[in-house]
ZAVONU-160653 format. One record per atom (N, C-alpha, C): residue in three letters; atom name; x, y, z. Coordinates in nm, 2 decimals, always signed. Example, Ala and Ser with C-alpha at 12.3 -4.5 7.8 and 13.67 -1.06 7.14 Angstrom:
2
[Ala N [+1.32 -0.57 +0.78]]
[Ala CA [+1.23 -0.45 +0.78]]
[Ala C [+1.32 -0.33 +0.78]]
[Ser N [+1.28 -0.22 +0.71]]
[Ser CA [+1.37 -0.11 +0.71]]
[Ser C [+1.29 +0.00 +0.79]]
This chain:
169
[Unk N [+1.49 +2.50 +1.21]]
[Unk CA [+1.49 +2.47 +1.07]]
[Unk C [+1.59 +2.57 +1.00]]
[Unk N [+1.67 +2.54 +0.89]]
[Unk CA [+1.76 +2.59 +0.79]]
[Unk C [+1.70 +2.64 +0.69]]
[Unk N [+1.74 +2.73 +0.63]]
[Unk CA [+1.75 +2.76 +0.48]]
[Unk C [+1.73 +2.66 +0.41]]
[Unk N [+1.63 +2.65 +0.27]]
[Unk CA [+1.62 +2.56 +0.18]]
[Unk C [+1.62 +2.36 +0.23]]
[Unk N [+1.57 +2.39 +0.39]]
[Unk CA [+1.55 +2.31 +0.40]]
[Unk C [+1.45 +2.19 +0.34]]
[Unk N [+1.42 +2.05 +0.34]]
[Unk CA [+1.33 +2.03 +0.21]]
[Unk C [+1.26 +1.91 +0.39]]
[Unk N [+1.13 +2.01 +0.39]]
[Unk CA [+1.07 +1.90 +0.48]]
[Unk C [+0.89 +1.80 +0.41]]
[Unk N [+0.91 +1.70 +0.45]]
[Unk CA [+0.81 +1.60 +0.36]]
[Unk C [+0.75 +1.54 +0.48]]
[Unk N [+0.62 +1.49 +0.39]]
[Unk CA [+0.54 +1.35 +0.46]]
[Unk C [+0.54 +1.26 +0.39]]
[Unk N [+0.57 +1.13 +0.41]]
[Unk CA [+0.61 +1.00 +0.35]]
[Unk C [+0.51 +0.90 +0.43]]
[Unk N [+0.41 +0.83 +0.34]]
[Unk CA [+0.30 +0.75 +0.37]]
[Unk C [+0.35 +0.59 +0.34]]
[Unk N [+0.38 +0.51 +0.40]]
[Unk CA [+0.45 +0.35 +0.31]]
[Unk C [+0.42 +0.26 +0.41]]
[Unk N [+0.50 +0.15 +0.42]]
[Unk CA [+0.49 +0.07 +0.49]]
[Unk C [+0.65 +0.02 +0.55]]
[Unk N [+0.67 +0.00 +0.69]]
[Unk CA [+0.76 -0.02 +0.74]]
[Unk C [+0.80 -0.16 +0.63]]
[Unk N [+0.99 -0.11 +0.61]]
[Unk CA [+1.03 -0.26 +0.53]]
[Unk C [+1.15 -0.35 +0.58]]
[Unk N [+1.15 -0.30 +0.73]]
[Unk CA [+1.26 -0.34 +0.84]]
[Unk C [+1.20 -0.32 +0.98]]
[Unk N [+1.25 -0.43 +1.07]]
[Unk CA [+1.22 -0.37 +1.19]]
[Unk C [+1.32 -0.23 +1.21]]
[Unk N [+1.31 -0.17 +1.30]]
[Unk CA [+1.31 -0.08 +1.34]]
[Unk C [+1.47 -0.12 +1.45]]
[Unk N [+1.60 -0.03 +1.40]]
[Unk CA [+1.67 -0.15 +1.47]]
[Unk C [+1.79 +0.02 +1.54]]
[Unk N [+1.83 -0.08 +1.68]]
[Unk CA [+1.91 +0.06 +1.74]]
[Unk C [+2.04 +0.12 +1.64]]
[Unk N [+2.10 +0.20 +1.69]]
[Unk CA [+2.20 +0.23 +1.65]]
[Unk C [+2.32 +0.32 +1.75]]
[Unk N [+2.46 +0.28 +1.70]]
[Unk CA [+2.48 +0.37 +1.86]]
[Unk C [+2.53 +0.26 +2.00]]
[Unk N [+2.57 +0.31 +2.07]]
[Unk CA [+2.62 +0.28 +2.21]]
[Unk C [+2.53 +0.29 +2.32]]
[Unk N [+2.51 +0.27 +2.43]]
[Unk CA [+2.43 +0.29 +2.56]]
[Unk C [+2.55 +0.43 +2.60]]
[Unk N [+2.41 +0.51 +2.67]]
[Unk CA [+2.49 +0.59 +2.72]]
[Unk C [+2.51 +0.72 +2.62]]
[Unk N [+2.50 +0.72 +2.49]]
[Unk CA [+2.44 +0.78 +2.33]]
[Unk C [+2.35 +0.84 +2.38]]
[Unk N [+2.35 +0.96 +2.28]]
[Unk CA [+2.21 +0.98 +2.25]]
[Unk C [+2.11 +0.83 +2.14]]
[Unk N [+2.01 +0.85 +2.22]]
[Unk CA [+1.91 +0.73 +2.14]]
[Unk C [+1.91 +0.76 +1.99]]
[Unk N [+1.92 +0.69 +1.89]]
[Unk CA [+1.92 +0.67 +1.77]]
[Unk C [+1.82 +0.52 +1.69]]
[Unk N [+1.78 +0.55 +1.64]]
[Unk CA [+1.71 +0.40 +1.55]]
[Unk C [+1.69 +0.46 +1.41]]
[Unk N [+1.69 +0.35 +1.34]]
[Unk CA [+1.68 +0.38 +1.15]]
[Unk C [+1.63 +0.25 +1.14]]
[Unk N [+1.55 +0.27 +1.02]]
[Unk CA [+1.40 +0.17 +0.98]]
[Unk C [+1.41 +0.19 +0.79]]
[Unk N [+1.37 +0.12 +0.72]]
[Unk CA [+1.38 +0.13 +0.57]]
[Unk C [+1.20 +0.16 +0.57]]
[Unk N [+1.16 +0.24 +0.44]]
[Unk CA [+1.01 +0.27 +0.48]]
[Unk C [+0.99 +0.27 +0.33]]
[Unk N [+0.92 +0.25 +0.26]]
[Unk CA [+0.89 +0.16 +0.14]]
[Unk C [+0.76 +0.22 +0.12]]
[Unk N [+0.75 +0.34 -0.01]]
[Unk CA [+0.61 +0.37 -0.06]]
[Unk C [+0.57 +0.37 -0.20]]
[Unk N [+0.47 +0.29 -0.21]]
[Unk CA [+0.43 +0.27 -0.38]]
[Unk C [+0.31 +0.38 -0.35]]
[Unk N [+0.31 +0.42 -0.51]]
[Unk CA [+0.21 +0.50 -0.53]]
[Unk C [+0.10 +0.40 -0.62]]
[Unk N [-0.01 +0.45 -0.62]]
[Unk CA [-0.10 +0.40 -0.70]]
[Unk C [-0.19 +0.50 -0.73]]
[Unk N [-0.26 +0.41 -0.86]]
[Unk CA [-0.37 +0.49 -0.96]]
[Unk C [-0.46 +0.42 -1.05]]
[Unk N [-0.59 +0.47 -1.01]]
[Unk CA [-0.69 +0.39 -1.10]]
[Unk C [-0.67 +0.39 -1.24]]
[Unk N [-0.66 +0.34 -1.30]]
[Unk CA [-0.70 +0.32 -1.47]]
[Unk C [-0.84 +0.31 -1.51]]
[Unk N [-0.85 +0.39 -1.54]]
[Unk CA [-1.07 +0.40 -1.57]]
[Unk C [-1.08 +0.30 -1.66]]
[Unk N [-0.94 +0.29 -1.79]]
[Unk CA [-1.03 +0.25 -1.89]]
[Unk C [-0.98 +0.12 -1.85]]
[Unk N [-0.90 +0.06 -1.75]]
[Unk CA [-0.87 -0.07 -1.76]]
[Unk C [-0.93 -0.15 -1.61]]
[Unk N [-1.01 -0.06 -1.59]]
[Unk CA [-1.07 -0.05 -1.45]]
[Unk C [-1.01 -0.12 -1.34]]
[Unk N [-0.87 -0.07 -1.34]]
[Unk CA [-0.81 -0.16 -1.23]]
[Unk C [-0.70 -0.09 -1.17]]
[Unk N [-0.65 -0.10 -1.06]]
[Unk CA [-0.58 -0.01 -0.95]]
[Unk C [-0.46 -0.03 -1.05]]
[Unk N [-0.38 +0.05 -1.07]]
[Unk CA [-0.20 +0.02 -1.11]]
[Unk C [-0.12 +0.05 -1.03]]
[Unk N [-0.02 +0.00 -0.97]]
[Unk CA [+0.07 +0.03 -0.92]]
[Unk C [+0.26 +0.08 -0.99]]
[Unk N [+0.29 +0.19 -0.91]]
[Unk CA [+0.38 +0.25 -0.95]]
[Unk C [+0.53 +0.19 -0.86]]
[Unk N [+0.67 +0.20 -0.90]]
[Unk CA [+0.78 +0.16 -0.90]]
[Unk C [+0.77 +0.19 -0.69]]
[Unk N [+0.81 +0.13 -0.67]]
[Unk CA [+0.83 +0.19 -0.47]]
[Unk C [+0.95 +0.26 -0.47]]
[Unk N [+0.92 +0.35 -0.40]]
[Unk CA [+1.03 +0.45 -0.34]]
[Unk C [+1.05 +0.36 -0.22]]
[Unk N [+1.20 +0.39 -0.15]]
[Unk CA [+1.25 +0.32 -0.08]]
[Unk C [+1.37 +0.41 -0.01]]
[Unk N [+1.34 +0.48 +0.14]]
[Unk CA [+1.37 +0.56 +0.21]]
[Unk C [+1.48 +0.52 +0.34]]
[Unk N [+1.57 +0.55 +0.40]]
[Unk CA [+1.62 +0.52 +0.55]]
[Unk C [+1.57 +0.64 +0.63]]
[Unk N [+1.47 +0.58 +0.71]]
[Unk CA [+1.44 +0.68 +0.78]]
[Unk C [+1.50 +0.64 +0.92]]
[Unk N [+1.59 +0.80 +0.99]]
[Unk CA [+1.61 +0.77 +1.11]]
[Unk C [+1.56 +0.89 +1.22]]
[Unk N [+1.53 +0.84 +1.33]]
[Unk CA [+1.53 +0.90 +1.46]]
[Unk C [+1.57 +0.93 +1.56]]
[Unk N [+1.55 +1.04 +1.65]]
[Unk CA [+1.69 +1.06 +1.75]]
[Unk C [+1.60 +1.07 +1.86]]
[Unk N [+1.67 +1.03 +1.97]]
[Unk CA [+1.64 +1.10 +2.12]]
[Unk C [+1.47 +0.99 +2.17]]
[Unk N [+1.39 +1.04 +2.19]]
[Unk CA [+1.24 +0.97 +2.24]]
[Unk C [+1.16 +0.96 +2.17]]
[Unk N [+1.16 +1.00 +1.98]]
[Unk CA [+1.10 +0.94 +1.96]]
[Unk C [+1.18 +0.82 +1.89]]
[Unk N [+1.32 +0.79 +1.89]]
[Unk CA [+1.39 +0.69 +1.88]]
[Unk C [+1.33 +0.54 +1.95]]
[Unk N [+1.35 +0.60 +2.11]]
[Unk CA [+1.30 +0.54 +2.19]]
[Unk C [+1.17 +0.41 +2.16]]
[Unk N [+1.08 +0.56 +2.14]]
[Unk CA [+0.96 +0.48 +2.13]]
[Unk C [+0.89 +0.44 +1.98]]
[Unk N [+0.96 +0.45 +1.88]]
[Unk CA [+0.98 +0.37 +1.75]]
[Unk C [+1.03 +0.25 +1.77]]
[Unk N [+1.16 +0.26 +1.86]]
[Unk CA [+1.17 +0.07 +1.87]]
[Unk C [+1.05 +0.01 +1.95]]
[Unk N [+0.99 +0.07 +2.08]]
[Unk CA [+0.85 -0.01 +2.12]]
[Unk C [+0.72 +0.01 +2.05]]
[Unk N [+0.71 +0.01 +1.97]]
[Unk CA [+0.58 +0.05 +1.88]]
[Unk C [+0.56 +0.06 +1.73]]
[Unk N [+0.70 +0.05 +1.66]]
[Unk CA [+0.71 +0.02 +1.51]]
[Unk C [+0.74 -0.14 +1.51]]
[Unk N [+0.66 -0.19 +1.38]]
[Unk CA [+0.72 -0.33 +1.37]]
[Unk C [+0.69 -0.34 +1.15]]
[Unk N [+0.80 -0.41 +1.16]]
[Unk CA [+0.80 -0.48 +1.00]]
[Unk C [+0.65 -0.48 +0.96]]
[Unk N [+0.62 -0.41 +0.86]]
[Unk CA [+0.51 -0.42 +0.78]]
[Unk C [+0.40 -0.36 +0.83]]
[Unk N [+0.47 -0.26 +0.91]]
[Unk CA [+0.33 -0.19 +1.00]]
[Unk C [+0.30 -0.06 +0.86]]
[Unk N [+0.18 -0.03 +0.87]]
[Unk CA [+0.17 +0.11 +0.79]]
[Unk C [+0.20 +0.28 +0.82]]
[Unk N [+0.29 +0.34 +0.84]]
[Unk CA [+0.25 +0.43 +0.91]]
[Unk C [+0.31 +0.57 +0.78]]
[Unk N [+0.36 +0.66 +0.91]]
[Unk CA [+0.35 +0.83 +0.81]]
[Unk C [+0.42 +0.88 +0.88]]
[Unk N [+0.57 +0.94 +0.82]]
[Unk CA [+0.68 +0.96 +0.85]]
[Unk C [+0.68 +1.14 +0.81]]
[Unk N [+0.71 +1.24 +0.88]]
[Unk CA [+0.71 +1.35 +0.87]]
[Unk C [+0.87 +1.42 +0.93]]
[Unk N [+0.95 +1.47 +0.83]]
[Unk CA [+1.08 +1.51 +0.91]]
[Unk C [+1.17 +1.56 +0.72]]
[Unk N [+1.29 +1.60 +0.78]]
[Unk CA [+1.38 +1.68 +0.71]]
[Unk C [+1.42 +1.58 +0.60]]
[Unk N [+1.41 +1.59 +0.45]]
[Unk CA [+1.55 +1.49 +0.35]]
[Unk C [+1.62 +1.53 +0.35]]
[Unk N [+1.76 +1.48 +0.38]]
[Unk CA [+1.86 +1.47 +0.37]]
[Unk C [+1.94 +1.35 +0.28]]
[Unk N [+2.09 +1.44 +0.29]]
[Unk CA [+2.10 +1.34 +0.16]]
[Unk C [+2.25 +1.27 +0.24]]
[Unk N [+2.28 +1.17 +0.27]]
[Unk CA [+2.43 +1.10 +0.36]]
[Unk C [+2.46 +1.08 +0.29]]
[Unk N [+2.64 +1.12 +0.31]]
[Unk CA [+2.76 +1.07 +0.17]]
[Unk C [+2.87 +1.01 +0.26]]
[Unk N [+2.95 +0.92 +0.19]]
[Unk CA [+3.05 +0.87 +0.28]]
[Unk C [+3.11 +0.80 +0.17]]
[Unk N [+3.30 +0.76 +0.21]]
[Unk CA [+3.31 +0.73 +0.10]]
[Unk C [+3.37 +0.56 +0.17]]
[Unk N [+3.39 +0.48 +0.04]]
[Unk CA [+3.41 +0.34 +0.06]]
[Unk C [+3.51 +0.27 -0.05]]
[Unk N [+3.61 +0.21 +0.00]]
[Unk CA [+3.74 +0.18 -0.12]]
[Unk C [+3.72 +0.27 -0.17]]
[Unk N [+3.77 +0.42 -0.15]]
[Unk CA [+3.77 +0.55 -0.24]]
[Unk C [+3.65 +0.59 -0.33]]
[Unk N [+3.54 +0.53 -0.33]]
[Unk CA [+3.40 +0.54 -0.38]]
[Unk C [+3.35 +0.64 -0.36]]
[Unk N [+3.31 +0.73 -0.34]]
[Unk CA [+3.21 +0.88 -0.30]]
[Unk C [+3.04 +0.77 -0.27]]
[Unk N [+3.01 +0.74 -0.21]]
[Unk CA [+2.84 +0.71 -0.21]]
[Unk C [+2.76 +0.83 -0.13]]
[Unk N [+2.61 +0.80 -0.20]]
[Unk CA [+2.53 +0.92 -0.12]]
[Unk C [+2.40 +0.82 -0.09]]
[Unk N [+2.34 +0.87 +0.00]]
[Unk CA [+2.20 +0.80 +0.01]]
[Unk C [+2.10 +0.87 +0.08]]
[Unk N [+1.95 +0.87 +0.02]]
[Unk CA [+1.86 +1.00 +0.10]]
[Unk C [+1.83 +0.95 +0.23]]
[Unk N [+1.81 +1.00 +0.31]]
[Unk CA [+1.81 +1.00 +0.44]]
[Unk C [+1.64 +1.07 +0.44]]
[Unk N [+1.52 +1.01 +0.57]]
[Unk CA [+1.44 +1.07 +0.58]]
[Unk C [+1.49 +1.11 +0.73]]
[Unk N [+1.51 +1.24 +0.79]]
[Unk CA [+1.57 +1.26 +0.97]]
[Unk C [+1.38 +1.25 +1.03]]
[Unk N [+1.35 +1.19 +1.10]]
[Unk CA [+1.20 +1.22 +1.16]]
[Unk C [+1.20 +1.31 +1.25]]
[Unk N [+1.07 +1.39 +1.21]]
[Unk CA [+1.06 +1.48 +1.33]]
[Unk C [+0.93 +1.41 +1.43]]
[Unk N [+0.87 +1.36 +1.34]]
[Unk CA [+0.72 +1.27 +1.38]]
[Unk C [+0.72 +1.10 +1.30]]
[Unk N [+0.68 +1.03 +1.42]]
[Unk CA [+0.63 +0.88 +1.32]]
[Unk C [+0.45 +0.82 +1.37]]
[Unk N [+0.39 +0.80 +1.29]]
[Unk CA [+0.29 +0.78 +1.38]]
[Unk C [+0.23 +0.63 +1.26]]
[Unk N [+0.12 +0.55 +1.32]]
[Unk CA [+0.03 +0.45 +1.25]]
[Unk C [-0.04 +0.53 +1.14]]
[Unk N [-0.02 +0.46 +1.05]]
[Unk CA [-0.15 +0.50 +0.92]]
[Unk C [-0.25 +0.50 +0.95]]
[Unk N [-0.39 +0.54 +1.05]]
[Unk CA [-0.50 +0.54 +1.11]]
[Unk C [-0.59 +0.51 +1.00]]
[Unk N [-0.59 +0.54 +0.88]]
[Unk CA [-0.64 +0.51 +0.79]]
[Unk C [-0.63 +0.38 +0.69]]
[Unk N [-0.54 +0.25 +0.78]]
[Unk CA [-0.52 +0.14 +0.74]]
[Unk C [-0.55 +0.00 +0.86]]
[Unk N [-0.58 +0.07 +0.96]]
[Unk CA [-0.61 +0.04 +1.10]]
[Unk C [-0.64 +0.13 +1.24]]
[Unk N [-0.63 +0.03 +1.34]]
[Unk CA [-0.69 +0.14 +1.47]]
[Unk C [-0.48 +0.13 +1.56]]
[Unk N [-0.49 +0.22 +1.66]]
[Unk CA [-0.42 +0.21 +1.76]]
[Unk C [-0.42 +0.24 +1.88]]
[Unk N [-0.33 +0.23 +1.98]]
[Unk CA [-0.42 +0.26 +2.11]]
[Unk C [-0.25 +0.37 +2.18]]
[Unk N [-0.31 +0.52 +2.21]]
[Unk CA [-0.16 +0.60 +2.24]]
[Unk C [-0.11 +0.54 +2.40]]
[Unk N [+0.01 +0.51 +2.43]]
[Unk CA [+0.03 +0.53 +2.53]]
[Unk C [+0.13 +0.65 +2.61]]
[Unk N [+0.07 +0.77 +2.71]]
[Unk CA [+0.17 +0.80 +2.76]]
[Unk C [+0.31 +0.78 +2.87]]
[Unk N [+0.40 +0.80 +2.80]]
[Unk CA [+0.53 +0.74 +2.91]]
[Unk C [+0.57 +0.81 +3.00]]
[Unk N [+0.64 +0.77 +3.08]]
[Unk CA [+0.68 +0.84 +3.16]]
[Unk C [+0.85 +0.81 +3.16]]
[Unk N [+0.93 +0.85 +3.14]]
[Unk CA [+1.10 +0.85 +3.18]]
[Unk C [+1.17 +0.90 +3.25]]
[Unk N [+1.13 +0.94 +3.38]]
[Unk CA [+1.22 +1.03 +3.47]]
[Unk C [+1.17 +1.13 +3.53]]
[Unk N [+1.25 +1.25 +3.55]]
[Unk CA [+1.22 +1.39 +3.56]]
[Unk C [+1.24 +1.48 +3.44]]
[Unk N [+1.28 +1.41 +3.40]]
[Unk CA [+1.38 +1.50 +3.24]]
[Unk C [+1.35 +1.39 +3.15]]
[Unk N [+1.27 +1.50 +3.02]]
[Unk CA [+1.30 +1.45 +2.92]]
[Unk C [+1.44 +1.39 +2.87]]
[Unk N [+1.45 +1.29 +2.75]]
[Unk CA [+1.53 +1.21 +2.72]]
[Unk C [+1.59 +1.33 +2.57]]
[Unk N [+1.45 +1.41 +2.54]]
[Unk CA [+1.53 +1.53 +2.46]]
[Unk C [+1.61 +1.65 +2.56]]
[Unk N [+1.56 +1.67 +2.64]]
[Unk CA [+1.65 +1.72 +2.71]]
[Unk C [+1.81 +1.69 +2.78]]
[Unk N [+1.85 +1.56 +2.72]]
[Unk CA [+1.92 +1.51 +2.78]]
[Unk C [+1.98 +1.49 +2.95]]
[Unk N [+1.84 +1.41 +2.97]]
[Unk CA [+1.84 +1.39 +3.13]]
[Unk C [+1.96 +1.31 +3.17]]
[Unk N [+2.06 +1.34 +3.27]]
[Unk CA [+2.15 +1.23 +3.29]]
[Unk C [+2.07 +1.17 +3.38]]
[Unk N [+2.12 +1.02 +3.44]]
[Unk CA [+2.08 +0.93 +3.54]]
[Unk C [+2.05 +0.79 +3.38]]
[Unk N [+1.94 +0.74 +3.45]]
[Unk CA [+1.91 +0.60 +3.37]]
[Unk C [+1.92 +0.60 +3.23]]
[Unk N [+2.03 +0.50 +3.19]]
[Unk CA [+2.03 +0.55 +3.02]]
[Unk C [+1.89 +0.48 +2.96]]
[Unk N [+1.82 +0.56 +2.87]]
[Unk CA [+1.71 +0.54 +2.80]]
[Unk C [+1.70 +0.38 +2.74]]
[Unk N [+1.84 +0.35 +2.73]]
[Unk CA [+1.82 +0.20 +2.61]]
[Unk C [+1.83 +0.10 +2.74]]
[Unk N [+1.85 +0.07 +2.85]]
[Unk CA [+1.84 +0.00 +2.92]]
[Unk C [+1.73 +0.03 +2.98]]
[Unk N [+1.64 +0.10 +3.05]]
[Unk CA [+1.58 +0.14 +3.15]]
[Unk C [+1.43 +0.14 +3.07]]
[Unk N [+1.33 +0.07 +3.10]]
[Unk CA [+1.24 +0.06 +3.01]]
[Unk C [+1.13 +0.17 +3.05]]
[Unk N [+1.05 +0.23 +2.97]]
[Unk CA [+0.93 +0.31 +2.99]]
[Unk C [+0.80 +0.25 +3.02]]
[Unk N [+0.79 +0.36 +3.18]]
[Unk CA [+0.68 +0.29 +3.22]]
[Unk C [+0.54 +0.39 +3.20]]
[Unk N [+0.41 +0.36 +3.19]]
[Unk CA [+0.26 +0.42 +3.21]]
[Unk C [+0.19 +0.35 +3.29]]
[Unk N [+0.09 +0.50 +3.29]]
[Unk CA [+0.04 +0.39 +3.43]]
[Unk C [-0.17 +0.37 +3.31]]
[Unk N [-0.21 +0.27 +3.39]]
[Unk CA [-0.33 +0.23 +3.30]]
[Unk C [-0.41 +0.36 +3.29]]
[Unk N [-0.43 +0.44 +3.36]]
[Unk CA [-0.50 +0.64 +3.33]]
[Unk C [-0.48 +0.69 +3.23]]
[Unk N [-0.33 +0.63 +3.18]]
[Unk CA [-0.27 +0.70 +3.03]]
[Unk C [-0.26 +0.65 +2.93]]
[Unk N [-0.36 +0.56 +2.93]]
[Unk CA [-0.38 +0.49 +2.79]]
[Unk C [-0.49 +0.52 +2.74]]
[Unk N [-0.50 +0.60 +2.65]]
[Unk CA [-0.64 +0.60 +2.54]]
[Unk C [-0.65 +0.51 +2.44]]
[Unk N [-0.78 +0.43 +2.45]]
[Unk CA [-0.82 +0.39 +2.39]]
[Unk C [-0.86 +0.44 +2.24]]
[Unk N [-0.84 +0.40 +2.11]]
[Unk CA [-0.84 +0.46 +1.98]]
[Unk C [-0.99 +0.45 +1.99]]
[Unk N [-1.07 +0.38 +2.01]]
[Unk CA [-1.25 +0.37 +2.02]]
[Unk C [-1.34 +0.35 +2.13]]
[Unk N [-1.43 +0.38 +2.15]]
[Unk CA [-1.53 +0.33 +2.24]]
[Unk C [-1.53 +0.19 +2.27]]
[Unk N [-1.43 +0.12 +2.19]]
[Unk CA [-1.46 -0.04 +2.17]]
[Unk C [-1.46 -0.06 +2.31]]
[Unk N [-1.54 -0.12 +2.41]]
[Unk CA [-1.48 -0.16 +2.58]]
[Unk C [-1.44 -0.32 +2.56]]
[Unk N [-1.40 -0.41 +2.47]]
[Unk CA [-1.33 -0.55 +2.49]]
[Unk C [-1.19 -0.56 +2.42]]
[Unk N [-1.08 -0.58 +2.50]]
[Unk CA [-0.99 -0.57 +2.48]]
[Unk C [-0.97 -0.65 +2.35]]
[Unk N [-1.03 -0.79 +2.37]]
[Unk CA [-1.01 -0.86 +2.21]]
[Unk C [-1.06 -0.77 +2.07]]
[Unk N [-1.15 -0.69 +2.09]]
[Unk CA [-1.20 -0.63 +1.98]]
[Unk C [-1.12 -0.55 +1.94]]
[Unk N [-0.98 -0.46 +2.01]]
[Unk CA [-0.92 -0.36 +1.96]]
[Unk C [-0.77 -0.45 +1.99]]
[Unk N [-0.76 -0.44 +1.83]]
[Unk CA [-0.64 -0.49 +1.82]]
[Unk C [-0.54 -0.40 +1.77]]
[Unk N [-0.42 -0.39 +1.80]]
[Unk CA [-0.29 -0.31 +1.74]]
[Unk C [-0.29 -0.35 +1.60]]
[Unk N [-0.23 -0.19 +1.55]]
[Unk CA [-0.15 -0.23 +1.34]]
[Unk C [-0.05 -0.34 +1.40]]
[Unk N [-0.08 -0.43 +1.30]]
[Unk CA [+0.03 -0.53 +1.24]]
[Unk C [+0.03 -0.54 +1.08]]
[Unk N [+0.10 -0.58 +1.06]]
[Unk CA [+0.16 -0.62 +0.89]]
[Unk C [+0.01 -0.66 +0.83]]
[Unk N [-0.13 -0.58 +0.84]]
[Unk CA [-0.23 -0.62 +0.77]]
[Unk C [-0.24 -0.52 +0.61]]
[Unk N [-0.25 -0.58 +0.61]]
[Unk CA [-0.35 -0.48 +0.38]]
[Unk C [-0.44 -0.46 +0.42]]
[Unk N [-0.55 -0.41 +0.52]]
[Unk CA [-0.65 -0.38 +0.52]]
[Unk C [-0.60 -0.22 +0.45]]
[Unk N [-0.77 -0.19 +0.39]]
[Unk CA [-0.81 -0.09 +0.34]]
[Unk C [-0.71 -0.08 +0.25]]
């Protein structure tokens, strides 16, 4: 971490799949648009209001890159935790800037749904470590069934269903 660095948690809902970026053979990269309205009761009008949406490019590097493209999807809810930054670049001599969220963490809103962790396995070497051998974006991640936790006690597989694009809660 830097000086005057500005680090956040951003609660919204995915407003893009979750899409690569980059070469094979790259370090792994993906960026996702992440969309958060705030809200507030109104006592005296007794009804939820909703505030203007903030609207973020969040990106990620290395494994948890990886495993954002197998496990984030459009309209999922989750909670983005990492550095703002702000990207400038210029265009027909334009100067543009845009805030950048960098992730250090992405995880499901648990508080909008259930999920179930799985751990991967990739090699001998982490993919932050930059393991040479199998590039990460071809070579898929495997677990073995021991490394799956279950988010509840539920024991039927139909009962425990993955976040998808629901409004619950």
């Amino acid at each position: 971490m830097s000086i005057n660095e500005i680090k956040t948690t951003v609660f919204g809902f995915m407003g893009t799949q979750p899409a690569r970026l980059g070469q094979p053979g790259a370090t792994p990269v993906c960026s996702f648009r992440l969309g958060s309205t705030p809200a507030y009761y109104d006592a005296a009008a007794g009804v939820w209001k909703r505030k203007s949406t903030t609207w973020l490019t969040v990106k990620a590097f290395r494994t948890l890159a990886v495993n954002a493209l197998a496990c984030l999807h459009k309209g999922d809810p989750v909670m983005v935790t990492g550095s703002l930054v702000t990207e400038e670049w210029t265009s027909d001599g334009q100067p543009h800037s845009s805030l950048v969220l960098v992730a250090d963490g992405i995880g499901h809103d648990l508080a909008r749904g259930q999920d179930t962790f799985t751990r991967i396995r990739s090699g001998t070497a982490s993919i932050d470590e930059g393991a040479a051998g199998a590039d990460p974006w071809t070579t898929p991640l495997t677990s073995s069934p021991s490394e799956t936790a279950p988010a509840s006690s539920v024991s039927s597989a139909a009962e425990r269903t993955p976040v998808r694009a629901s409004n619950a809660g």
